[in-house]
C-alpha positions as CSV (number, residue, x, y, z in Angstrom):
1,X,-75.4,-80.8,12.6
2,X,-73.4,-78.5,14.3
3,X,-70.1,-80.9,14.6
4,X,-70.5,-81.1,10.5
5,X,-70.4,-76.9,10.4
6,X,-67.2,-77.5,12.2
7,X,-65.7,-79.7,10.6
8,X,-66.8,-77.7,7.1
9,X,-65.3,-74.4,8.6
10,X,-62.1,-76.4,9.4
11,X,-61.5,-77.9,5.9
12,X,-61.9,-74.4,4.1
13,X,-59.4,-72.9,6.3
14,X,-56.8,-75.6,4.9
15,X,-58.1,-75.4,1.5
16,X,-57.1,-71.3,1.8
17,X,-53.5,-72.4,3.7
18,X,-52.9,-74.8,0.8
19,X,-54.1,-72.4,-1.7
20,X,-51.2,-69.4,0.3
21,X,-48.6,-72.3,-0.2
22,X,-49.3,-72.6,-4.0
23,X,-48.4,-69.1,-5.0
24,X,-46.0,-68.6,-2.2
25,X,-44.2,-71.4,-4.4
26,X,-45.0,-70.1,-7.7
27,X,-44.1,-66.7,-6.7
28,X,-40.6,-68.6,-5.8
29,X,-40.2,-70.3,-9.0
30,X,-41.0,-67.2,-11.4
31,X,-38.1,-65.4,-8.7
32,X,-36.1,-68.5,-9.5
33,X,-36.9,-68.0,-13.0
34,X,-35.9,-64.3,-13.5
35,X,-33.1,-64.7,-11.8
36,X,-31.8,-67.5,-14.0
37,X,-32.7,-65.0,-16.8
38,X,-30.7,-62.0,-15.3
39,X,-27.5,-64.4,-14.6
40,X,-28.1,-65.8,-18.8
41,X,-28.7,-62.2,-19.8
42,X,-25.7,-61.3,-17.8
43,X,-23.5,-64.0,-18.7
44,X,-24.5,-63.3,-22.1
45,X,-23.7,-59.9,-22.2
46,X,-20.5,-60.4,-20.5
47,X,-19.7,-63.1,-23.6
48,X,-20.3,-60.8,-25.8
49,X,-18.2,-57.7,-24.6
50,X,-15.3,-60.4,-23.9
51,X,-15.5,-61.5,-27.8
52,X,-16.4,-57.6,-28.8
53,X,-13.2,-56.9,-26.9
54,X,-11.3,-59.8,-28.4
55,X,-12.4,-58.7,-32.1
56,X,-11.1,-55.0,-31.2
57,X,-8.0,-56.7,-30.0
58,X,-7.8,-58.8,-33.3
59,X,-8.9,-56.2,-35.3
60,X,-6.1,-53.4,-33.8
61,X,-3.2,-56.1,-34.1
62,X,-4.7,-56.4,-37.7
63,X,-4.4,-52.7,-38.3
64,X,-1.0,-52.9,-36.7
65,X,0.6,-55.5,-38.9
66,X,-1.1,-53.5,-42.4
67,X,0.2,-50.6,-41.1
68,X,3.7,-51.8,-40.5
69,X,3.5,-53.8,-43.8
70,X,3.0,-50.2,-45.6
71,X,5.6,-49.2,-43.6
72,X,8.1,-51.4,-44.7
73,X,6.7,-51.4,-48.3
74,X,7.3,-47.5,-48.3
75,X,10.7,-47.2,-46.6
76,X,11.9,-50.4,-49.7
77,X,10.8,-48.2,-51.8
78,X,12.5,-45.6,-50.8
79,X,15.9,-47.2,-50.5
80,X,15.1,-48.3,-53.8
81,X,14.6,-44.7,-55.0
82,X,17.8,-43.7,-53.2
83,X,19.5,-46.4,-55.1
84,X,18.9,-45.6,-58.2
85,X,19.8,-42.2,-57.8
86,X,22.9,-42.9,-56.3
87,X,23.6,-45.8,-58.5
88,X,22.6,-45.1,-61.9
89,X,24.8,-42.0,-62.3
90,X,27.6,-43.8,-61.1
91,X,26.6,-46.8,-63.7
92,X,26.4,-44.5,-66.2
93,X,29.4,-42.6,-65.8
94,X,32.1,-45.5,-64.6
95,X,30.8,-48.4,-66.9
96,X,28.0,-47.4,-69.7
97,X,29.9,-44.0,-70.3
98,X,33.3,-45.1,-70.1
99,X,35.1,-47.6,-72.3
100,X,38.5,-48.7,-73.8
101,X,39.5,-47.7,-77.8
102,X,42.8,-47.9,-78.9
103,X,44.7,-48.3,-75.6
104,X,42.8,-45.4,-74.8
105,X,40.2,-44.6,-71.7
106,X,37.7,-43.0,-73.2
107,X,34.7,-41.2,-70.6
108,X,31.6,-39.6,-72.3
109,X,29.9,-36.4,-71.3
110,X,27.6,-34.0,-72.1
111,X,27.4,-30.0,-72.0
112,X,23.8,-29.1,-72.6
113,X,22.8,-30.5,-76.2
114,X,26.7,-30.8,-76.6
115,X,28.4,-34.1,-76.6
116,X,32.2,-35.0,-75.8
117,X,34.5,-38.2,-75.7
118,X,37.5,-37.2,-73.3
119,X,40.6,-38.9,-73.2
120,X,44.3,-38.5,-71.5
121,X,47.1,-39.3,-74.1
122,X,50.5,-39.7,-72.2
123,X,53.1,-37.5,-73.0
124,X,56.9,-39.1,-73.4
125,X,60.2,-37.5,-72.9
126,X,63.4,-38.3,-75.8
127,X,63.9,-41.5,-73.3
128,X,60.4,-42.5,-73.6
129,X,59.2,-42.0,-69.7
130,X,55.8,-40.6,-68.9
131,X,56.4,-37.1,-68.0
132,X,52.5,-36.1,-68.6
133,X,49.4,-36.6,-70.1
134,X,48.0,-34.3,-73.2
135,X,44.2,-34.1,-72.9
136,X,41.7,-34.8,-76.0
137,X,37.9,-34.1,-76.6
138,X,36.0,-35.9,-79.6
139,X,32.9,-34.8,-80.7
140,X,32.3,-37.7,-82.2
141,X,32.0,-41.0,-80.6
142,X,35.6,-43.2,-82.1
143,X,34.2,-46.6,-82.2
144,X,31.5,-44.7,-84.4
145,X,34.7,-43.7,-87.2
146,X,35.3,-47.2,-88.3
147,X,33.1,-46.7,-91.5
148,X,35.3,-43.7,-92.9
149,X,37.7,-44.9,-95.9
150,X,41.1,-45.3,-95.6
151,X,43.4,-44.8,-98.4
152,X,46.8,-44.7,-97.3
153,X,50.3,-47.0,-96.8
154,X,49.9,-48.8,-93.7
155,X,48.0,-45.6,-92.2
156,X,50.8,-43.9,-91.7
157,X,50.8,-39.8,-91.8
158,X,54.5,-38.3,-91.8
159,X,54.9,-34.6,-91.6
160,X,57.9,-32.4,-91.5
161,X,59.0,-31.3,-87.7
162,X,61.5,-28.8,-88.8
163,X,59.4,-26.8,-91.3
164,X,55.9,-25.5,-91.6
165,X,52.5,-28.1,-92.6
166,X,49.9,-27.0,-94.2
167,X,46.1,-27.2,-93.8
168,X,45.2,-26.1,-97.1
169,X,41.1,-25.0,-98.2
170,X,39.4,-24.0,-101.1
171,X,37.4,-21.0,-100.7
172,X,35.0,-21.7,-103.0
173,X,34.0,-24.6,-101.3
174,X,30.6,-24.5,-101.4
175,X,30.5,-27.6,-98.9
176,X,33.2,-25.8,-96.5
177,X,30.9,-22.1,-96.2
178,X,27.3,-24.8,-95.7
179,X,29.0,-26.3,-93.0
180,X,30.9,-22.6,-91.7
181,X,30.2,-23.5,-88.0
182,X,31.4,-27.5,-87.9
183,X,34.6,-26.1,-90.3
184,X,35.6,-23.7,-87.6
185,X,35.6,-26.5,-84.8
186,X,36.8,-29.4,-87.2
187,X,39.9,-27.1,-88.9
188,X,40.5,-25.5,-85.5
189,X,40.9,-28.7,-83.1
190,X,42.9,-30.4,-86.4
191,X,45.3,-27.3,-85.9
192,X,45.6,-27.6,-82.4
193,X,46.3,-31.1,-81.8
194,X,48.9,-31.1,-84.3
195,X,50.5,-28.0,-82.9
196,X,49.7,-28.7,-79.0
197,X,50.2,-32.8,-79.2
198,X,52.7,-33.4,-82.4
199,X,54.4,-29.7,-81.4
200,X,54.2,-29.4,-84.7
201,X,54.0,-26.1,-86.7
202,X,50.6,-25.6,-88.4
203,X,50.0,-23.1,-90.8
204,X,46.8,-22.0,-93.1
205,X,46.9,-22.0,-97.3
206,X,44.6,-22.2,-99.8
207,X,44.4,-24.2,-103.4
208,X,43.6,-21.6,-105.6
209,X,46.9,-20.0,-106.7
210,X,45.0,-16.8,-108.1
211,X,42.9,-16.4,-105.2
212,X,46.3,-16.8,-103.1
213,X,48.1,-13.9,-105.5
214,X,45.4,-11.5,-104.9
215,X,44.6,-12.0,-101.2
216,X,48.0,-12.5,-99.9
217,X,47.7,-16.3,-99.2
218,X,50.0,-19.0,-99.3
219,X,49.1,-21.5,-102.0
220,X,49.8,-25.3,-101.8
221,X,48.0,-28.1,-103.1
222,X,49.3,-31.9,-104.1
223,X,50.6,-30.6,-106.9
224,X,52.1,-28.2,-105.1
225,X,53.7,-29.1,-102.0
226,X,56.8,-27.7,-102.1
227,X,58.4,-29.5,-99.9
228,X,55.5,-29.4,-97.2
229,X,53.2,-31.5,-95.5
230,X,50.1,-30.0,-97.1
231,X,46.9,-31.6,-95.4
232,X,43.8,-30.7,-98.0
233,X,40.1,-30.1,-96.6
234,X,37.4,-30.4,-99.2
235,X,33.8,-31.6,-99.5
236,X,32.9,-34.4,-101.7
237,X,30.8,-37.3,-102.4
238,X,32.1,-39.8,-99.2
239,X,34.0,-39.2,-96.2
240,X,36.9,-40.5,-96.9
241,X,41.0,-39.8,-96.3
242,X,44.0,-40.4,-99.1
243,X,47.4,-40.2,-99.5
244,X,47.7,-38.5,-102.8
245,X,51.4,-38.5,-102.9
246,X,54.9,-38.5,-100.3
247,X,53.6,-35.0,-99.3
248,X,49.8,-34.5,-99.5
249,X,46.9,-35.7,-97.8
250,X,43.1,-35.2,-99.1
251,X,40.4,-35.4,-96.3
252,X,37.2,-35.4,-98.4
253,X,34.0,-35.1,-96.8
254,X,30.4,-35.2,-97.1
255,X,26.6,-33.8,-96.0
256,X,29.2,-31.6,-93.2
257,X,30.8,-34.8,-91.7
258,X,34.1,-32.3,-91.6
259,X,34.4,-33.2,-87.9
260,X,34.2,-36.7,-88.0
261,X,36.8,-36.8,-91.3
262,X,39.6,-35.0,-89.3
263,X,38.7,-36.6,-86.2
264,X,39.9,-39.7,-87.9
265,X,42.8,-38.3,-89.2
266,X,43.6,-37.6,-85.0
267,X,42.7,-40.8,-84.3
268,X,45.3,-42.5,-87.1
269,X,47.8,-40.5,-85.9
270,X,47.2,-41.5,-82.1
271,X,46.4,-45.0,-83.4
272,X,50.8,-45.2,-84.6
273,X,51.2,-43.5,-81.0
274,X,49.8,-45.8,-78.9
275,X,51.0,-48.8,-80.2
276,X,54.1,-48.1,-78.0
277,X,52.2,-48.2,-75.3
278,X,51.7,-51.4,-73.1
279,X,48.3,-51.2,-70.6
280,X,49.4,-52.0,-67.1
């Protein structure tokens, strides 16, 4: 009986050693096992700062390019800006601005609401060499004079060089005293390009021989010339310019187109000029 106590006691004691083993073991493999989690957990969190890292990297060289993009997008547009600015004037004023009419360079420009059509007309000597140029400014565009009548031979204007011609007005002109400020410019630039260009001698009369008698005026009309080149300003129903006879020229105008009418009348004359001329 005793030797089966003993051998009781004994078997316990191994049962308890085996039992020790058991969670020694399991104890192990839980360590194991939380260890193998910390590493994942650590190799995750290490993937994900690397590609959080990679995406900031990405995303900067992203914002880099954009912002280089807008860069170059703003400095195009501002050469483009400086172009026009620089370029468009220049356009303007050396090929929209500037053009070619009877041998003629003509440049346009403007003074406030004012606009003018400039032009050099060279100046000859008795042997016919360029000593100078005699300078010109239209109001009215030339090409734009086409559509005023001509009535004369071959549109050909002869005046006297030795003796006086005549701008002669009628002072009842109800169309010249409307039109008071474009009659001063038109009759004063007609008067000073035939005086300053054709060194001609210009001087003022009137059509009404009565009116002439009582203010101390010289009187000439077409029928009236007396031997003078008697240019005659009047408004009318068209804008239009006739020989009336060897001596007398009508430039009839309407709705205070006075300017344009004896702009013509410049033109004609510089249109005979130029025709000695031969562009280079």
């Amino acid at each position: 009986m005793r030797k089966n106590k003993k051998s009781g006691g004994k078997i316990e004691k191994k049962e308890e050693t085996s039992s020790s083993i058991k969670d020694t073991d399991e104890e192990s493999k839980v360590s194991l096992l939380s260890e193998d989690n910390k590493e994942e957990e650590s190799f995750v969190d290490n993937f994900k700062k690397e590609k959080y890292i990679e995406e900031k990297k990405v995303s900067k060289i992203l914002a880099r390019k954009k912002q280089n993009k807008q860069i170059g997008w703003a400095v195009v547009l501002m050469i483009s800006l400086i172009l026009i600015v620089v370029l468009v004037p220049y356009i303007k004023m050396n090929y929209i601005d500037k053009f070619v009419y009877m041998n003629l360079d003509f440049q346009k420009t403007k003074l406030g609401d004012m606009e003018f059509y400039s032009t050099q007309i060279p100046v000859t000597d008795k042997n016919n060499n360029i000593i100078g140029t005699y300078s010109m400014n239209f109001r009215t565009d030339p090409r734009k004079l086409d559509d005023i009548k001509i009535e004369m031979p071959n549109n050909n204007v002869i005046f006297k060089k030795d003796e006086p011609n005549y701008i002669s007005l009628d002072m009842e002109d109800v169309g010249l005293t409307n039109c008071s400020g474009d009659s001063g410019v038109a009759l004063i630039n007609l008067a000073g390009f035939l005086n300053g260009f054709g060194n001609l001698t210009i001087a003022s009369a009137v059509t009404d021989k009565d009116y002439a008698y009582n203010e101390g005026k010289i009187f000439r009309d077409c029928l009236n010339t007396y031997d003078n080149t008697v240019l005659v300003v009047h408004s009318g129903d068209e804008n239009i310019i006739r020989r009336e006879n060897m001596n007398c020229y009508k430039l009839t105008f309407k709705d205070c187109d006075i300017i344009p009418v004896t702009e013509k009348l410049m033109l004609i004359i510089l249109e005979n000029y130029m025709s000695y001329f031969v562009r280079e």
